[in-house]
N, C-alpha and C positions, 0 to 999 in steps of 0.2 A: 542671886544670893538670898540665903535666909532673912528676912527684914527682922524677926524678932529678935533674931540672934546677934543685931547689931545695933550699936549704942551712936547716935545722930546730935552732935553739937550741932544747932541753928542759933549761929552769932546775928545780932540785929532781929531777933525774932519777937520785939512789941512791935515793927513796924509792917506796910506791907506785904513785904515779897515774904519776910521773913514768918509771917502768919500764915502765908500762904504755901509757905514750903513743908512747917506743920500740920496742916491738914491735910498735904497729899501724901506724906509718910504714914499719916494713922488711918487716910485711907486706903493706901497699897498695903499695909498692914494686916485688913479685914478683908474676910473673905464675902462678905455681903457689907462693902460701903452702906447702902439703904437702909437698914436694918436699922431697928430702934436702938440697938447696943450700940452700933456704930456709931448712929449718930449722936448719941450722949457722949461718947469717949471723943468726941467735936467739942465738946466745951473741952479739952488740953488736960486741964488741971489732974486727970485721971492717968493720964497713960504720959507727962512730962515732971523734969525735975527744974526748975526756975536755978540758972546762977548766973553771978553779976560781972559785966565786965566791961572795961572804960578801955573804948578803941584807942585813947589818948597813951594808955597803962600799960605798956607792955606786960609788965609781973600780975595785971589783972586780968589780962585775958590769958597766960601760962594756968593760973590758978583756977580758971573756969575751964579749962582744958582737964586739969585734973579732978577737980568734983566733978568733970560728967563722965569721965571713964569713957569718953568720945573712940571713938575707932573711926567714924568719917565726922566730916566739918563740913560746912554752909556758911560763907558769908560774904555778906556784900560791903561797899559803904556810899557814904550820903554827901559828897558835896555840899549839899545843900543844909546842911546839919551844922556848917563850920561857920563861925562867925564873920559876918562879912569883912573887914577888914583883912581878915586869916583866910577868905576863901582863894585857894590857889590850885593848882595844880600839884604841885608839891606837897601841897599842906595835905590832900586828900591821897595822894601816894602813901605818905608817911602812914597815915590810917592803916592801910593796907598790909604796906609793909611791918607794922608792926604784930597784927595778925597772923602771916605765915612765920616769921622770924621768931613768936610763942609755940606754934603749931611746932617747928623743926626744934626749937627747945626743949617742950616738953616731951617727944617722941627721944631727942636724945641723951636724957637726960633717966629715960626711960621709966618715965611716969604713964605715957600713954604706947598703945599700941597703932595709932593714928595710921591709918591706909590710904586713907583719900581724902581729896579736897576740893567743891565745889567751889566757885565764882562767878557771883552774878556781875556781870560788868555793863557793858552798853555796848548796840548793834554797831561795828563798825571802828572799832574803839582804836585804832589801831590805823585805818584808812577816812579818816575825815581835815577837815580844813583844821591849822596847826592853833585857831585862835579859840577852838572849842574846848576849852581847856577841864571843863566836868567830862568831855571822853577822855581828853589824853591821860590825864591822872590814872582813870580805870586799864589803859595799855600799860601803862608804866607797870602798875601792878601786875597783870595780865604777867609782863614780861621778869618781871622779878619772882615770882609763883614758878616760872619755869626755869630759871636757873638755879631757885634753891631744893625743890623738890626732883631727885634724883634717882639715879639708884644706890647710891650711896647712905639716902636717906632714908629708903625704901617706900615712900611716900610717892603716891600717883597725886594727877589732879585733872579736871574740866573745868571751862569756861561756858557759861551760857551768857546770850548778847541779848537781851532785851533791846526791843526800839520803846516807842512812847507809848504811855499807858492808856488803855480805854479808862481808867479809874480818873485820870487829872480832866474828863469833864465833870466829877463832882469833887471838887476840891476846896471846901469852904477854908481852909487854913490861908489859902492861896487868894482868896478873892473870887472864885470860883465856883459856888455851886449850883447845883443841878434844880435850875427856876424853871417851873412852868412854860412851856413853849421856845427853846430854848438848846442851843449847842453849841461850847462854846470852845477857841481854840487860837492860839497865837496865830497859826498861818493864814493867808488869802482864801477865802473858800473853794475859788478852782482848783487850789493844789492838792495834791496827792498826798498824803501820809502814810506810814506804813503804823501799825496798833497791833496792840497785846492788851491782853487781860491777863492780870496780875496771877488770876488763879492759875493761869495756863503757864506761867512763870514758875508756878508752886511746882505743875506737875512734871514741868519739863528738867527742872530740880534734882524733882526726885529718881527719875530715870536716870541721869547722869548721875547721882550720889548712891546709888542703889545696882550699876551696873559698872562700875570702873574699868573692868576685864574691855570691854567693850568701847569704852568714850575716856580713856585716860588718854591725855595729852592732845587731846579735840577743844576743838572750840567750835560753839555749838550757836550759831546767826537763829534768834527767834522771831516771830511776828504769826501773827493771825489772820491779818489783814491789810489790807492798804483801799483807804478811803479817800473822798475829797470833802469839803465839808458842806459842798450841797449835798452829799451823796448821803451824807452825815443825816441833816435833817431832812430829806426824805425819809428814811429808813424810819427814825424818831418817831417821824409823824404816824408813819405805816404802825410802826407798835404801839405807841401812846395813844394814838386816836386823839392827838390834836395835832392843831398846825403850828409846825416847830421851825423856825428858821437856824442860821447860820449866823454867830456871831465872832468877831475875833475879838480878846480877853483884852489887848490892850492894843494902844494905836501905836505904830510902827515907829516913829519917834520918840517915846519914850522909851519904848523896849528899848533902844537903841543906847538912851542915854541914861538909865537906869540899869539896865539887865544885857549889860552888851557881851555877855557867854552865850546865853539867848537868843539874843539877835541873829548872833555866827550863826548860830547851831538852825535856826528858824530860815535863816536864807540861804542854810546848803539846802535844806528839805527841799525850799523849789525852785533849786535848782536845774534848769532844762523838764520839768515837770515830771523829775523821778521819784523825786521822795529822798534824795540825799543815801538811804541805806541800801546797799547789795542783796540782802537776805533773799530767800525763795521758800516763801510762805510752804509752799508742797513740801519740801525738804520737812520743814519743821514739823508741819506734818504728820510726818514718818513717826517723830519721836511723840508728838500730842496728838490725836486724830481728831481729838472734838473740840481743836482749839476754835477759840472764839470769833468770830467776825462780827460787826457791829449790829446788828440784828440779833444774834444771840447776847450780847452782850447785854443791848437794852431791854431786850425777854425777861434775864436774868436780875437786872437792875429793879424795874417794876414800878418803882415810884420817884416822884419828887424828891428833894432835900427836904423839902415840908413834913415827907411823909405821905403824900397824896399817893393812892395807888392810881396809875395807868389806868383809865378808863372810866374811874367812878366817874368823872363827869361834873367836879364841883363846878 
């Protein structure tokens, strides 16, 4: 499809994935990504229109439907966004479900010409233990996107399944950031994980938002990699040029009694020392070639949370 000739609502787009799916639309856009134009039309503000919308609000996200004259949509949502007392399963369905139930509104109400519908959900959303309740929310949704987007409706849609992020080793919000000699991670270090870079989340996006003819009604397993977390700081060490261990983020009893979605979610991962998620990295692949494995990731990363770049050698 023409990308110019097509108008991209990216719901949740100050956060992550949602910045990330931004830059891979302006740069499948350009015909030299590298280029000094291009990379200026990277600061957004030149080639986007900012509107406002509260996942809470149904009639505000209908209305952000109609100021962008959308034809395809992007949107994920945040569990972890919801206040805890309210963080549930349901509670984060709702989210969801208010999103497409605007989307099929404002197509029939015939404000928008809306074609397609992205969904970033999580790897497995659908096939993990029942007490994980930040995946099931995202199935729930997953499965109400397919019963209301029809032919009736005339609206397609895709699912893409993120596993865990290369990003949540610098997560200062979280407790989290990327100190000096250092990698760090809830699970046991012998176990496996399966990772993604966020960017590689942007581009696999945008393939699926840019190709519906092709990936409508797919759901689309991503990952880049599957590490363990010696293998972790090895790797570190190899690009940083210091000696970087393996730490886990917090000790397994608190997770336990603090963060017990967590916990679940942490002791399917290693479980029988698969890594919890089905995906096949080659698969994903197919649709990202230069997704990331943890060596590119840290290449790419470069420095400390300090700011230290890799190598100066403070």
């Amino acid at each position: 499809m023409a990308i110019t000739d097509t108008t991209f609502l990216v719901l949740s787009a100050t956060g992550r994935q949602g910045r990330a799916v931004i830059k891979a639309l302006i740069a499948k856009s350009s015909r030299n990504p590298t280029s000094d134009a291009s990379q200026k039309l990277l600061e957004l503000e030149q080639v986007t229109k900012v509107v406002q919308a509260d996942f809470n609000d149904p009639e505000s996200i209908e209305a952000a439907i109609n100021a962008s004259n959308a034809t395809h949509v992007w949107f994920t949502t945040d569990f972890w966004s919801i206040p805890f007392l309210k963080r549930t399963r349901a509670k984060e369905a709702q989210l969801g479900f208010n999103v497409i139930d605007a989307i099929k509104k404002a197509k029939v109400n015939g404000n928008n010409d809306i074609k397609h519908v992205v969904y970033s959900s999580v790897g497995d959303a659908d096939n993990c233990p029942k007490d994980i309740h930040h995946f099931l929310g995202k199935a729930d949704i997953e499965k109400y996107m397919a019963s209301q987007f029809d032919s009736e409706t005339n609206i397609t849609w895709s699912v893409i399944r993120p596993v865990v992020f290369f990003e949540n080793f610098d997560d200062e919000p979280n407790y989290n950031p990327f100190k000096k000699g250092f990698v760090k991670m809830l699970t046991f270090p012998d176990k496996p994980v399966f990772w993604i870079a966020v960017e590689d989340i942007g581009k696999g996006s945008v393939v699926l938002l840019t190709n519906p003819e092709k990936y409508s009604g797919k759901i689309i397993e991503a990952a880049g990699a599957k590490h363990t977390g010696f293998e972790l700081a090895e790797i570190l060490t190899r690009v940083s040029g210091v000696n970087c261990v393996y730490e886990m983020t917090m000790p397994r009893f608190a997770l336990r009694l603090f963060l017990r979605d967590l916990y679940h979610m942490v002791k399917w991962f290693e479980l029988d020392n698969k890594g919890g998620f089905t995906v096949d990295i080659e698969e994903f692949k197919k649709i990202v070639p230069d997704a990331q494995d943890a060596e590119a990731f840290f290449i790419a990363k470069g420095q400390w949370a300090d700011g230290e770049k890799f190598g100066s050698n403070k």
